[in-house]
C-alpha positions as CSV (number, residue, x, y, z in Angstrom):
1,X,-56.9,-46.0,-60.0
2,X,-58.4,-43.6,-62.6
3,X,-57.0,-40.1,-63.2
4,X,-60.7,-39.0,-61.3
5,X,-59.8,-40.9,-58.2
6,X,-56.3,-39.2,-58.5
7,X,-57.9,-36.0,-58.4
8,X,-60.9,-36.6,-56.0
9,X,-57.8,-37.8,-53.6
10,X,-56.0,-34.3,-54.3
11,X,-59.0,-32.6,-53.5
12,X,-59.6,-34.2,-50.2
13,X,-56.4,-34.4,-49.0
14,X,-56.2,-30.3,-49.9
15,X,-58.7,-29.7,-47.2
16,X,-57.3,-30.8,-44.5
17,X,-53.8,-29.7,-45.3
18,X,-54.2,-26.1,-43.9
19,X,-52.2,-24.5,-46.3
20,X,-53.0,-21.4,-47.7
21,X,-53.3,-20.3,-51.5
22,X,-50.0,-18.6,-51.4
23,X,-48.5,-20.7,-49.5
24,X,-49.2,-23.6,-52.1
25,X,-48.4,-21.8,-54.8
26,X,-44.7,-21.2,-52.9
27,X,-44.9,-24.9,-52.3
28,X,-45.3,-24.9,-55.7
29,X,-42.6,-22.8,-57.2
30,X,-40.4,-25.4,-54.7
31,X,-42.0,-28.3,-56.6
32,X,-40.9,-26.9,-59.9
33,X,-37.6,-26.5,-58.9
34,X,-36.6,-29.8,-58.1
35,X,-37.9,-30.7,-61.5
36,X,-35.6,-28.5,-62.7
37,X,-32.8,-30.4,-60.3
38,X,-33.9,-33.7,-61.1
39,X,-33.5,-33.5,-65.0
40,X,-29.9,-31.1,-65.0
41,X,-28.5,-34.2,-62.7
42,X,-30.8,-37.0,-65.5
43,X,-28.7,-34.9,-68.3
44,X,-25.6,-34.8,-66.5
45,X,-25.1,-30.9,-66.7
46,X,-22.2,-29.6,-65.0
47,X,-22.1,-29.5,-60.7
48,X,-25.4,-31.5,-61.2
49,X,-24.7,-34.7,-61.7
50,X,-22.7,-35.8,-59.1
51,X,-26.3,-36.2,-57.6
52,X,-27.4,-39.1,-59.7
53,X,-30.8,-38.7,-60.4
54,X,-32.6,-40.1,-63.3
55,X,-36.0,-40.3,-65.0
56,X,-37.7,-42.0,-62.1
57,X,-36.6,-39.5,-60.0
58,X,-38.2,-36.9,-62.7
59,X,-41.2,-38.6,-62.8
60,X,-41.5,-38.2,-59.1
61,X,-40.9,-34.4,-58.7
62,X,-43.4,-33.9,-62.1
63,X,-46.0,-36.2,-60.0
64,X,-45.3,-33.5,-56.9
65,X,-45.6,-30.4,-58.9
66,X,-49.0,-32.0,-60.3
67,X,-50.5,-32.6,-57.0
68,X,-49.8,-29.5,-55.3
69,X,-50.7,-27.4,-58.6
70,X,-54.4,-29.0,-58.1
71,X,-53.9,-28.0,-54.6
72,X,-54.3,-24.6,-55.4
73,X,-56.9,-25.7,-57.7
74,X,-59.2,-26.8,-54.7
75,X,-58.3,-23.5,-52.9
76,X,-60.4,-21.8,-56.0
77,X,-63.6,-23.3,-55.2
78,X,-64.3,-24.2,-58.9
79,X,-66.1,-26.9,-60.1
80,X,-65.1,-30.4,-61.9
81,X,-66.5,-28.2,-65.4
82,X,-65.1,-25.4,-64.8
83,X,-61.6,-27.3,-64.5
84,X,-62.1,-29.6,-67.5
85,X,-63.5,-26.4,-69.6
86,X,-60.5,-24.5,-68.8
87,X,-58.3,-27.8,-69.7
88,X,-60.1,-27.9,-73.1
89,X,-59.3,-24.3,-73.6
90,X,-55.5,-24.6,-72.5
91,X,-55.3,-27.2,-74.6
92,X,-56.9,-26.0,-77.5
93,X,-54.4,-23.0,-77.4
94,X,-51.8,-25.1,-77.1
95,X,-52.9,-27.4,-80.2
96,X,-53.4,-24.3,-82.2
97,X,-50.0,-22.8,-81.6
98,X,-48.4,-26.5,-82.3
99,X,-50.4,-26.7,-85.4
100,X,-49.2,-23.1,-86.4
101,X,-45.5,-24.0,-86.0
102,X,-45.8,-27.0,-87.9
103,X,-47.8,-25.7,-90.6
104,X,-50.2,-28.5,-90.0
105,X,-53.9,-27.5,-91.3
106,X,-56.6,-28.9,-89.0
């Protein structure tokens, strides 16, 4: 499956969730959380690790806070170029700020 069909599935499931904007973007902050969780217990930080987790469970909250992040994406009403212009900007900045802390001339 392509990273398209990834999001095309996003997006249609979003529809029909019934969710609203801020209620995604709560899910979202919920998302980001267990993250957090996932890699104190993968690092073993103290009263975290007892619960075990490791990269795959990582990988799965990451893969959560991805979907319901382009959740509130389809909530916007943008289109596919306004998403992948704004991804070539985001990531432009973020090149340019790595390049500038590593002194690396482009």
């Amino acid at each position: 499956m392509s990273y398209d069909d990834i999001l095309e599935k996003i997006f249609d499931l979003s529809k029909y969730e019934g969710k609203t904007l801020e209620q995604r973007a709560l899910k979202l902050s919920e998302e980001t959380g267990e993250v957090a969780e996932a890699v104190l217990s993968c690092m073993g930080a103290p009263t975290c690790s007892y619960k075990g987790l490791n990269n795959n469970d990582i990988l799965q909250e990451a893969i959560d806070v991805i979907i319901v992040a382009f959740s509130c994406i389809e909530q916007l009403n943008v289109t596919d170029k306004d998403i992948k212009n704004m991804f070539d900007a985001k990531l432009g900045k973020w090149k340019k700020k790595i390049n500038n802390e590593k002194n690396i001339k482009e």
